[in-house]
N, C-alpha and C positions, 0 to 999 in steps of 0.2 A: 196746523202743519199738515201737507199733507198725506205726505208719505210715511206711514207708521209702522206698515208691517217691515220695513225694510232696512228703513233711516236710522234706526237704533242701534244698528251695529254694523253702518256702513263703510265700507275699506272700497280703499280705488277712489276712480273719476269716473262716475256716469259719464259725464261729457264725453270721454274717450271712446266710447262705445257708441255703438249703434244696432238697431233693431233690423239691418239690412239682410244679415245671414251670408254663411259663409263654407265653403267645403270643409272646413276645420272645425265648425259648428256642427254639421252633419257626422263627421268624423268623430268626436268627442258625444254626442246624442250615441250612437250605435256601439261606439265604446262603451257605454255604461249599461247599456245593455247586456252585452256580452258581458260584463266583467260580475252584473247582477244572475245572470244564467239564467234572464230573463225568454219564456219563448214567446217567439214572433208568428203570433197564429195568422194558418193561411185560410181557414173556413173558415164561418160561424159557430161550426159543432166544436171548434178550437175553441173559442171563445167563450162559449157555454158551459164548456170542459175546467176553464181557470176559474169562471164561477163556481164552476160546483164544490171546486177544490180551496177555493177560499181565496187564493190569488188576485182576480178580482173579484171588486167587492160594487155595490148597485150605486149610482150617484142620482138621485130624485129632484134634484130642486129645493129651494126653502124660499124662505121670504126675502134673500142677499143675493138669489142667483136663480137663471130656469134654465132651462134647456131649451136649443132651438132646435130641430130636426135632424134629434142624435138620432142614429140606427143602432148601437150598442150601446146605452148609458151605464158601462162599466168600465172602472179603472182599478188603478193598483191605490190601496188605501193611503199612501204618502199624496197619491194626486189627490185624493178627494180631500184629504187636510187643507191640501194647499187651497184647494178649490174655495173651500170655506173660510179661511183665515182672510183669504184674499177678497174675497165676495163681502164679507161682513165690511171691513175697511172702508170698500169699494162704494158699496151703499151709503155707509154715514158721510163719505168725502163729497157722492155725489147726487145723491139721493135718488139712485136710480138700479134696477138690479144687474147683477153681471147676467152675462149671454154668452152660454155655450154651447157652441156650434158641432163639436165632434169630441171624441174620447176614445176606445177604442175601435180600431176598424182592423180587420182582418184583409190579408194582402189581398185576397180577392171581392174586398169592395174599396180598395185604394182608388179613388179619382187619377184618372191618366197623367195629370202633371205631376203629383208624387213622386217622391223620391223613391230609388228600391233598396235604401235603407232606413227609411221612416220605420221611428220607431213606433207610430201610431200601434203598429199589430201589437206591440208590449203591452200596451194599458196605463205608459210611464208618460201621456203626452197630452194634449189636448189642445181643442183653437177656441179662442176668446172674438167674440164679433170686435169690429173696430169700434167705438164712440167717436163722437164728434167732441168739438170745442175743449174746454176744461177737464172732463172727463178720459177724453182720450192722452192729453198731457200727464193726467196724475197715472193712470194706468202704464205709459209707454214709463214714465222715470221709475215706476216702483219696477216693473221686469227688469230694466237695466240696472236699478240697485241691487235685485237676486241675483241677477248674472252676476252682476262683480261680485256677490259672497261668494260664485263657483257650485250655486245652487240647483241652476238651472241654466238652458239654452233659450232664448226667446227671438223670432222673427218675425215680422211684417208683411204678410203677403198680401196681394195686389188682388188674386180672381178668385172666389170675390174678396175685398178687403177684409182681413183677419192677423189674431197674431198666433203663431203655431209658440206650441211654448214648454216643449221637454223636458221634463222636471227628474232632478237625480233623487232617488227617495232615500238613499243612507244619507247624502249629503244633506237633504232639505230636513229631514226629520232632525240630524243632529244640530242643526241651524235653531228650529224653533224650541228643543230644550234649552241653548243659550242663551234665547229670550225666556224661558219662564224663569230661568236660571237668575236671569239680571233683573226680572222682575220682583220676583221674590226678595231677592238682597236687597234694592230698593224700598219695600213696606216698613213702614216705621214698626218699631217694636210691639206685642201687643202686653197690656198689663194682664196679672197677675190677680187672683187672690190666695189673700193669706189669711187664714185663721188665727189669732194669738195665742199662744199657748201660757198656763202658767209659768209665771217668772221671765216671760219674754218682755224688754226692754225697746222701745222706737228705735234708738240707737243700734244696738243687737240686730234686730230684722234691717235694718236700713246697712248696717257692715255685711248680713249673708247674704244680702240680695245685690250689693255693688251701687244702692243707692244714697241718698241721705236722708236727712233726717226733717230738712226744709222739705226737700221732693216728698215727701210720708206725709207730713203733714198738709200741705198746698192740694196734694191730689184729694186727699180726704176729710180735707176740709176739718181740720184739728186746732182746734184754738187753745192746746197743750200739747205736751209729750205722754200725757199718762193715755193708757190703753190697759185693757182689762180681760181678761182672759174670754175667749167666744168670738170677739170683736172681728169683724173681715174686715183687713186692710187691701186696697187695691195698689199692687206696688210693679210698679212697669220694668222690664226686661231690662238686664244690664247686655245691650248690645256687644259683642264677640269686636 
């Protein structure tokens, strides 16, 4: 399958969507701004300033992802999650690394077609080069699966081809607890051990642990019910 990071706890119609962008998109990007009391640096020394302060934080590259002729390789740490969660994915679907184009820019190295409410100056945003063929399909459906969690803003620009893609970071962080959240409930039980204790019965330990007495013996390989005091039985979780 390809879509992972997204598909798991998908709501909506991708279908319905589209990566074309829209004032309401824009609208909604610079609302979460404001609503984070995030600031929108207009220099460099702005920018250097949220580093120092921890605000943003450095994005380097790894073996999922590099950067292509970022001027500020800093963001707000919810993007560089996303950067990574998504890049990891990205690689095993397509065996090839993601490519990021931009991350923070300050209003005064805004590219003239920019918007003058990009959020870029936040550190809440970043552009993904476009892929070809396969690659660029799994990429466009998993942003339009975020979007519809309400996670992020994603669009398609045309000069040069890229997708700009502003990420909510209360929103997306509390997204990806959901998944470790379902992932966890998911893991089968793990077993136990038990020690025997004198005068402890198969039966007895297999009633406090919520097991039986078949399951005691089968995991541990028991070709009786007698057990003896020292003895570690391995006795698996009575799931909730």
């Amino acid at each position: 399958m390809w879509i992972v990071l997204a598909a798991t706890c998908l709501v909506g119609d991708p279908s319905a969507q589209s990566l074309r962008g829209s004032r309401s998109s824009v609208d909604l990007q610079a609302a979460e701004a404001v609503g984070h009391d995030f600031t929108f640096a207009i220099e460099p020394a702005q920018v250097r300033q949220l580093v120092a302060d921890g605000f943003l934080v450095p994005v380097e590259g790894s073996r999922d992802y590099r950067l292509k002729d970022v001027s500020f390789p800093f963001a707000r740490p919810a993007v560089k999650l996303f950067i990574e969660r998504l890049a990891g994915q990205y690689r095993r679907a397509c065996g090839q690394q993601l490519v990021v184009t931009s991350l923070t820019r300050p209003r005064s190295r805004q590219p003239r077609n920019a918007s003058e409410r990009s959020v870029h100056p936040t550190g809440m945003a970043l552009d993904l080069r476009r892929p070809t063929g396969r690659c660029r399909s799994w990429l466009e459906a998993t942003l339009l699966s975020l979007e519809s969690q309400s996670v992020l803003e994603a669009t398609a620009e045309r000069s040069p081809p890229h997708y700009h893609v502003a990420v909510f970071p209360e929103r997306y962080l509390a997204y990806v607890d959901r998944l470790k959240t379902r992932v966890a409930s998911d893991r089968p039980p793990s077993p136990r051990v038990y020690t025997v204790r004198r005068g402890d019965t198969l039966w007895e330990i297999a009633r406090r642990h919520g097991t039986s007495i078949a399951m005691l013996r089968r995991n541990n390989r028991l070709s009786s019910s007698r057990i003896h005091p020292g003895q570690a039985l391995t006795v698996p979780d009575a799931r909730p």
